[in-house]
GUROFI-827968 format. One line per 8 residues: number of its first residue (from 1); their letters; for each residue x, y, z of C-alpha. Coordinates in Angstrom, 3 decimals, always signed. Example, Ala and Ser with C-alpha at 12.3 -4.5 7.8 and 13.67 -1.06 7.14 Angstrom:
GUROFI-827968
1> AS> +12.300/-4.500/+7.800; +13.670/-1.060/+7.140 .
***
This chain:
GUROFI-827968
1> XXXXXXXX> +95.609/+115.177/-13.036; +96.204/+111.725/-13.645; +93.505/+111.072/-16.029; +94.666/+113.986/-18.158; +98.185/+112.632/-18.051; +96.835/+108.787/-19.008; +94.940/+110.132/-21.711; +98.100/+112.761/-23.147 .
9> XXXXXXXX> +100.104/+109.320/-23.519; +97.813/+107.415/-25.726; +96.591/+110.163/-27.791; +100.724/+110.986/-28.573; +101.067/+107.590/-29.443; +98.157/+106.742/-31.236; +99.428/+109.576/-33.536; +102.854/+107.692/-34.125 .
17> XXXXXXXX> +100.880/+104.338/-34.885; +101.906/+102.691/-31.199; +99.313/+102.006/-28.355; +100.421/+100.570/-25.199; +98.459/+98.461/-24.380; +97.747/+96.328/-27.576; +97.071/+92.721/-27.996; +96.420/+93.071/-32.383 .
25> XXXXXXXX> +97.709/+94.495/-34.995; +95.956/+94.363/-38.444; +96.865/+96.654/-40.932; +96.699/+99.901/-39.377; +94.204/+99.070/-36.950; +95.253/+98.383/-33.632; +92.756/+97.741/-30.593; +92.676/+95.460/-27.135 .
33> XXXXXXXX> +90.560/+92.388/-26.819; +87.275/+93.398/-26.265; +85.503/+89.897/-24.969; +83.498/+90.076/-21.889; +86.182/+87.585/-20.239; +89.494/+89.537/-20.762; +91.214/+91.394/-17.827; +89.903/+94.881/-16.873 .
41> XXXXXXXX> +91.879/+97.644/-18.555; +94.427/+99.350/-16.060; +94.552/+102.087/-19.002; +91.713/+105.591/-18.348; +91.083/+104.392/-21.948; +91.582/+102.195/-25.114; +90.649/+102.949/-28.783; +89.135/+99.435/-29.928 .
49> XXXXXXXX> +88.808/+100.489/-33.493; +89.662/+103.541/-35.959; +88.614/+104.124/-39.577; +85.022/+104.035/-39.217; +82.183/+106.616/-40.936; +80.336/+108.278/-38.795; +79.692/+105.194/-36.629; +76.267/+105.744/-34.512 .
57> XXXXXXXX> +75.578/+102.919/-32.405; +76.665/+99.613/-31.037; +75.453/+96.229/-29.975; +77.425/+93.938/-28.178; +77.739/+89.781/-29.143; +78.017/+87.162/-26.392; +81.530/+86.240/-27.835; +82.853/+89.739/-27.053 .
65> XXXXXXXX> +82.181/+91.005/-30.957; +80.540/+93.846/-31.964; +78.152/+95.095/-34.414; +78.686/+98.975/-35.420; +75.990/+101.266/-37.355; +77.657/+103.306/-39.319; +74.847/+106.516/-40.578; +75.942/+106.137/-44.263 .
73> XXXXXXXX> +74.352/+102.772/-44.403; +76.751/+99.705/-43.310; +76.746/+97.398/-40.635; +80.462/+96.586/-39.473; +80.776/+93.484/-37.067; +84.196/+94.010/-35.079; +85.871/+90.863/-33.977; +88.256/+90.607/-30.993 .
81> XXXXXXXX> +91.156/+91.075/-32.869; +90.378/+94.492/-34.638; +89.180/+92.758/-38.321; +86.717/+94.954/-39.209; +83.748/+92.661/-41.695; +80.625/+94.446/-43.226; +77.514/+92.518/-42.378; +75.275/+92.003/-45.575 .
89> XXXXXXXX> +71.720/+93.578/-45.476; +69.091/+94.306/-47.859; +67.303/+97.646/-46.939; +66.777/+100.834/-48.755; +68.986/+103.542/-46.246; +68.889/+107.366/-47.069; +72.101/+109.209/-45.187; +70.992/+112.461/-45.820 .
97> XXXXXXXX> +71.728/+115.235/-42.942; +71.348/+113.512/-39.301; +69.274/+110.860/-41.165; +70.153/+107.154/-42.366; +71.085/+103.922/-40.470; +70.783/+105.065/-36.790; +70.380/+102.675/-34.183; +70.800/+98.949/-33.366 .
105> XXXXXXXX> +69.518/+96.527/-31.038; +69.736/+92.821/-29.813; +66.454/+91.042/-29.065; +66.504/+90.536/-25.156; +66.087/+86.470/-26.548; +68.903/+86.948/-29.156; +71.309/+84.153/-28.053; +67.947/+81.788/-29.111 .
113> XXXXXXXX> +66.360/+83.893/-32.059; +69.242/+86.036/-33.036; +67.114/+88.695/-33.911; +68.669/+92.043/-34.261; +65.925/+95.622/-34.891; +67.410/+98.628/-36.698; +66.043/+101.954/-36.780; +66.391/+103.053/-40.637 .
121> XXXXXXXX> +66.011/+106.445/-42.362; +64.362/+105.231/-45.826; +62.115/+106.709/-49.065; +59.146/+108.397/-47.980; +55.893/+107.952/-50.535; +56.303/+111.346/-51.538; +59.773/+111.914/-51.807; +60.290/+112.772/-47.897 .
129> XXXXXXXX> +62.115/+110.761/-45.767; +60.553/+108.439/-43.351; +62.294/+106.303/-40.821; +61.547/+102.534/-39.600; +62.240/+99.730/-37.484; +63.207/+96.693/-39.600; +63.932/+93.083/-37.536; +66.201/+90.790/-39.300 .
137> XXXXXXXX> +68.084/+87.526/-38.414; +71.545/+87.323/-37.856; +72.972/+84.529/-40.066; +76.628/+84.323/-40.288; +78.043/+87.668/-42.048; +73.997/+88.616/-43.186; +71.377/+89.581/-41.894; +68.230/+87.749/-42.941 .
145> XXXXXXXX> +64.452/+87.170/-42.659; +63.676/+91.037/-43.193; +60.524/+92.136/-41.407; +58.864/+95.549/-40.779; +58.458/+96.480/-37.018; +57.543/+99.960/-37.622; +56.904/+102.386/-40.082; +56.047/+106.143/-40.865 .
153> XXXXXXXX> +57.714/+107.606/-38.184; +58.198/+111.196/-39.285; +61.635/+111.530/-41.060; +63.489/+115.056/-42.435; +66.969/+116.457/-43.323; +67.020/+116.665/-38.869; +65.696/+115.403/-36.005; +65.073/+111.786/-37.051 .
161> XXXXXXXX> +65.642/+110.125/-33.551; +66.504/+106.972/-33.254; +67.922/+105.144/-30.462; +66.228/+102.076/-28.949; +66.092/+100.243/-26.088; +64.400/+97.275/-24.428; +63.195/+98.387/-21.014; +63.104/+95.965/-17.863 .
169> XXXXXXXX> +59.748/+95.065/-19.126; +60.992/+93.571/-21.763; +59.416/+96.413/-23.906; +60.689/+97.995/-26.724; +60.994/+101.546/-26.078; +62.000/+104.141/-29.314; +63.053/+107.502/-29.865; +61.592/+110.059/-32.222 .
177> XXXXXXXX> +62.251/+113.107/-33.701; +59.858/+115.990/-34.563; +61.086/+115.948/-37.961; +61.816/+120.090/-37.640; +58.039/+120.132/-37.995; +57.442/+121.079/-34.015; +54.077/+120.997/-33.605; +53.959/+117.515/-34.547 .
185> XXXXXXXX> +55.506/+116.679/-31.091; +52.562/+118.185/-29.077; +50.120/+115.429/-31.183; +49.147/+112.292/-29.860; +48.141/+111.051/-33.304; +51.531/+111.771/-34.588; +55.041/+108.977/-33.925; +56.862/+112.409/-34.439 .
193> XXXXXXXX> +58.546/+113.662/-31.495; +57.714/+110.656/-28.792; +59.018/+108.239/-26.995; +57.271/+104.629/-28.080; +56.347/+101.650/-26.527; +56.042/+98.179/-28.435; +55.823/+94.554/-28.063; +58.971/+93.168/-29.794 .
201> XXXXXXXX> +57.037/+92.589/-32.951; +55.731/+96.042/-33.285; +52.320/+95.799/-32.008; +51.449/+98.609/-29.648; +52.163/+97.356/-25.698; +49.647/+97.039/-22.908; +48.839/+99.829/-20.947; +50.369/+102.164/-22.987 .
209> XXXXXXXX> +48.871/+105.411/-21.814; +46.835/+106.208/-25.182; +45.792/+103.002/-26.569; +48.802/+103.715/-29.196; +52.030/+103.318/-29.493; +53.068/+105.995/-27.901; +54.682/+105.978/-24.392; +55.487/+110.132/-23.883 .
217> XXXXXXXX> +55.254/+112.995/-25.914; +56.467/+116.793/-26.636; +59.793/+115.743/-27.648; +61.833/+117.644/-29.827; +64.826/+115.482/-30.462; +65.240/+112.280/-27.985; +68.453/+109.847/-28.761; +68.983/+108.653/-25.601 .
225> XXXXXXXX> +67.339/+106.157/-23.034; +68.507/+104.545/-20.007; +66.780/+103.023/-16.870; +68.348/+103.681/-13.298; +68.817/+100.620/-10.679; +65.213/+101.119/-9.098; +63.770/+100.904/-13.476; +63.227/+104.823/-13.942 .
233> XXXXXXXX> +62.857/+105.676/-17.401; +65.501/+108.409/-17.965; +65.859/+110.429/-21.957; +68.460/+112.701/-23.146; +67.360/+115.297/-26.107; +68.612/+118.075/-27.930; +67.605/+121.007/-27.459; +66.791/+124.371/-29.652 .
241> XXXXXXXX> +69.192/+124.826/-32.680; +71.052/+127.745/-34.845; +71.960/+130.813/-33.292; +69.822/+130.375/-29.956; +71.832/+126.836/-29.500; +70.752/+125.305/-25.449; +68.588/+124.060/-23.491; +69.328/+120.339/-23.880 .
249> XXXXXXXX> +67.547/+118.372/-21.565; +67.962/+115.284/-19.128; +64.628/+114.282/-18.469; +62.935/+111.596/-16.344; +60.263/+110.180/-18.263; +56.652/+108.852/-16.970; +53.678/+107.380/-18.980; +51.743/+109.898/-20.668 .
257> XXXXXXXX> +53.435/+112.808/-19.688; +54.010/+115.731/-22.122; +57.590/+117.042/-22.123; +56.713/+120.645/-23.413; +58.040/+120.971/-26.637; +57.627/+123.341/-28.493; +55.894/+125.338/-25.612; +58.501/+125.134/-22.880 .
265> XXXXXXXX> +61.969/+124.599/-22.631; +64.715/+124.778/-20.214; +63.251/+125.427/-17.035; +60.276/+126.714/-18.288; +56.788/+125.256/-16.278; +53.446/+125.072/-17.943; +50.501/+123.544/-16.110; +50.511/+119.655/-17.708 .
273> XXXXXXXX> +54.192/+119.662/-19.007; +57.177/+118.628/-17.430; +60.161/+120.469/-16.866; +63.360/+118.615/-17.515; +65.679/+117.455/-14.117; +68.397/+119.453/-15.597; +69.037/+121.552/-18.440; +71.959/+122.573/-20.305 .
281> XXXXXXXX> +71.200/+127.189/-19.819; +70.676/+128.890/-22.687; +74.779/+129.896/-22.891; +76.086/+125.763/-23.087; +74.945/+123.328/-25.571; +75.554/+119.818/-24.685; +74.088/+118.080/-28.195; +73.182/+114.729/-25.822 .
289> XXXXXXXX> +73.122/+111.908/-28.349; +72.974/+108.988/-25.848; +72.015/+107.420/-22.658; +73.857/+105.014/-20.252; +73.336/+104.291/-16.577; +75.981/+102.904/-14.811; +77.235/+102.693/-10.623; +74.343/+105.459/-9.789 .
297> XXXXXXXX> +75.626/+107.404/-12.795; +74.175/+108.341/-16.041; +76.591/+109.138/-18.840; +75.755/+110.098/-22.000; +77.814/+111.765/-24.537; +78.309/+115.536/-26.163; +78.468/+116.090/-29.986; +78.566/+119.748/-30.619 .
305> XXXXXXXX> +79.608/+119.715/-26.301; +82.617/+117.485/-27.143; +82.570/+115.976/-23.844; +81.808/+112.449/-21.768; +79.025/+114.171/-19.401; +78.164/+112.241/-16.040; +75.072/+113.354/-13.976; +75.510/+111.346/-10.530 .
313> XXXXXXXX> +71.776/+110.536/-9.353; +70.299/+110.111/-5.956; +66.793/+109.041/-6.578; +65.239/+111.246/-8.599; +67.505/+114.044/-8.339; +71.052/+114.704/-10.031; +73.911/+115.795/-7.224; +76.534/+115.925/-9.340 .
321> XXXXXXXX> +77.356/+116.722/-12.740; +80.441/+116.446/-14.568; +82.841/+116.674/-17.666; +85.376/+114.400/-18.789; +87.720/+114.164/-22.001; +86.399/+117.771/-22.861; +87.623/+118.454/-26.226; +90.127/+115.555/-26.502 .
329> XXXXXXXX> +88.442/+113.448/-28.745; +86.037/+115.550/-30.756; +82.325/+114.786/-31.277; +81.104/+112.011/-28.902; +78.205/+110.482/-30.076; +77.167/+106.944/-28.411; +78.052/+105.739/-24.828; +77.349/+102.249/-24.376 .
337> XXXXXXXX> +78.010/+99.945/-21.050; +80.160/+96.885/-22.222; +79.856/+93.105/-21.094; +82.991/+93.883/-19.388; +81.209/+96.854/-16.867; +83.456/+99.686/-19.380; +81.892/+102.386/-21.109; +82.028/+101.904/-24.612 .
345> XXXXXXXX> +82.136/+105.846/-26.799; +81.661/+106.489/-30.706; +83.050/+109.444/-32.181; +81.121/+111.229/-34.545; +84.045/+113.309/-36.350; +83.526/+112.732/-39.716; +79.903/+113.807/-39.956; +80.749/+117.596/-41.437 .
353> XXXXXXXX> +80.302/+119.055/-38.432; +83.686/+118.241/-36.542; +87.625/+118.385/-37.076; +88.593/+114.970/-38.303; +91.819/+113.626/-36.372; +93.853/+111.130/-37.048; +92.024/+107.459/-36.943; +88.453/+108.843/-36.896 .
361> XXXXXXXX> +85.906/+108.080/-36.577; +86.822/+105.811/-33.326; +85.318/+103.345/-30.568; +86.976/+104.056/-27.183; +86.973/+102.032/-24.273; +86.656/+103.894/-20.996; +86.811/+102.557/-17.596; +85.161/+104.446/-15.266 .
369> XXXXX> +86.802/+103.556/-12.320; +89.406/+105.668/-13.702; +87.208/+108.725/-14.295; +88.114/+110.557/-11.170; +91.083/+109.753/-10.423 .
***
């Protein structure tokens, strides 16, 4: 009960314009210092910033900063007092539907090269839309030094993907979607629909299991990817859509294996595909839109779900599975682990799909020693 209690507090006074808990106040922002170095919050959780649009995904700076995607096209870097700056890019960025500027990612060398990869929805050659990796430099309030990682990865109004990740391998691992054109997710030829595997400057990795780029296939929607303490490879993807809403799928991914769409789902088998570790039923629809592994848990979070969802592992199985914040703050899109150990969640309220409230679209700082209290 206590976490429901905690959380009843700062939502009431969020809504009057107070937070306990504050260090800054500028304008009507208000958030906590966010740096890596700065006591742990005694608080279930913290909003760290408000007024953002549609805000998808988050990479933490060594000084405690952050830089925010938001899907319409702009880069916000967040300081550690609440100021809110756009970063300065040049890139062509088409927000249309679940498409535009999606995910955002620090070189695993970045305090040297300060090289930053975002995953771009952009003008197709035929009017369609295609989605990219781009790698820039950071430099100051711009990015710089523009160069092409990736490109022609299958892009509609839905299913565009797009969350990255640099594995323990020092890989870089990306999301695709199947562009609402399914069968492209059962073809090898195709970057629709996969999981991929690069060298950081976009040439196909080593060992990859097809001499390609691509790492797994059968995808329908992947937009989340996190590796467990002994470095499993674990996705989160939507499931089907419309009326028939379900199935969403927590999956443990291996090299070359085909994850069934559009033949299975759920708990479907098929001789050569894999059925997912759990799935949502056919009655709940999670809408997973993220990945994050932390203290033998994987959290992720719930758009159309509206929900912080925990699946507590044990090797390769998950014992536990639970809900937290259900309903409380809308659409959660990203879940990221902070420098500080916290969980770090986006909502995703102003997309046309939720009920704004007051202050969205928001970061929120959890701390998950809290969670179960």
């Amino acid at each position: 009960m206590l976490k429901y209690f905690v959380g009843l507090i700062a939502v009431v006074a969020l809504g009057f314009g107070v937070y306990f808990g504050m260090e800054k106040k500028k304008g009507d922002e208000v958030v906590p210092n966010i740096t890596a170095t700065s006591t742990p919050s005694t608080n279930l959780f913290e909003v760290v910033a408000i007024g953002l649009e549609i805000p998808w995904d988050i990479a933490f700076l060594e000084n405690g900063e952050l830089l925010v995607t938001e899907r319409p096209g702009t880069i916000q870097r967040i300081n550690t007092e609440g100021v809110k700056t756009p970063i300065h890019y040049e890139s062509e960025v088409v927000h249309r539907g679940e498409g535009g500027l999606l995910g955002i990612l620090l070189h695993p060398d970045f305090k040297n090269n300060k090289q930053i990869y975002v995953y771009i929805s952009a003008p197709g050659s035929t009017g369609e839309t295609t989605n990219r990796v781009e790698r820039y430099r950071l430099d100051g309030e711009s990015l710089t030094g523009k160069e092409l990682i990736i490109k022609d990865i299958p892009g509609a109004l839905y299913h565009d993907g797009g969350r990255m990740e640099f594995g323990p391998d020092g890989l870089l691992y990306i999301t695709t979607g199947d562009a609402t054109r399914s069968k492209i997710a059962q073809d090898k030829k195709s970057l629709g629909g996969k999981i991929l595997r690069l060298n950081a400057d976009g040439t196909p990795a080593a060992g990859n299991p097809f001499d390609t780029r691509v790492y797994s296939y059968g995808h329908r929607n992947p937009q989340g990817l996190a590796w467990d303490d002994a470095g499993r490879l674990w996705e989160t993807e939507h499931g089907r859509s419309g009326i028939t809403s379900g199935m969403d799928e927590l999956n443990l991914i291996r090299s070359g294996a085909n994850y069934g769409w559009p033949e299975i789902e759920g708990a479907e088998t098929e001789e050569g595909m894999v059925t997912p570790i759990r799935n949502s039923g056919g009655s709940v629809t999670w809408a997973p839109a993220s990945l994050a592994y932390l203290n033998g848990s994987l959290f992720f979070g719930g758009l159309r779900g509206e929900a912080l969802y925990e699946a507590v592992l044990e090797d390769e199985r998950v014992v536990e599975f639970k809900e937290h914040f259900k309903g409380q703050f809308g659409r959660i899109r990203t879940v990221r682990v902070g420098p500080d150990a916290m969980l770090y969640l986006t909502t995703s309220n102003r997309d046309d799909r939720g009920t704004v409230k007051a202050g969205d679209d928001k970061i929120i700082r959890v701390n998950p020693a809290l969670l179960n209290d």
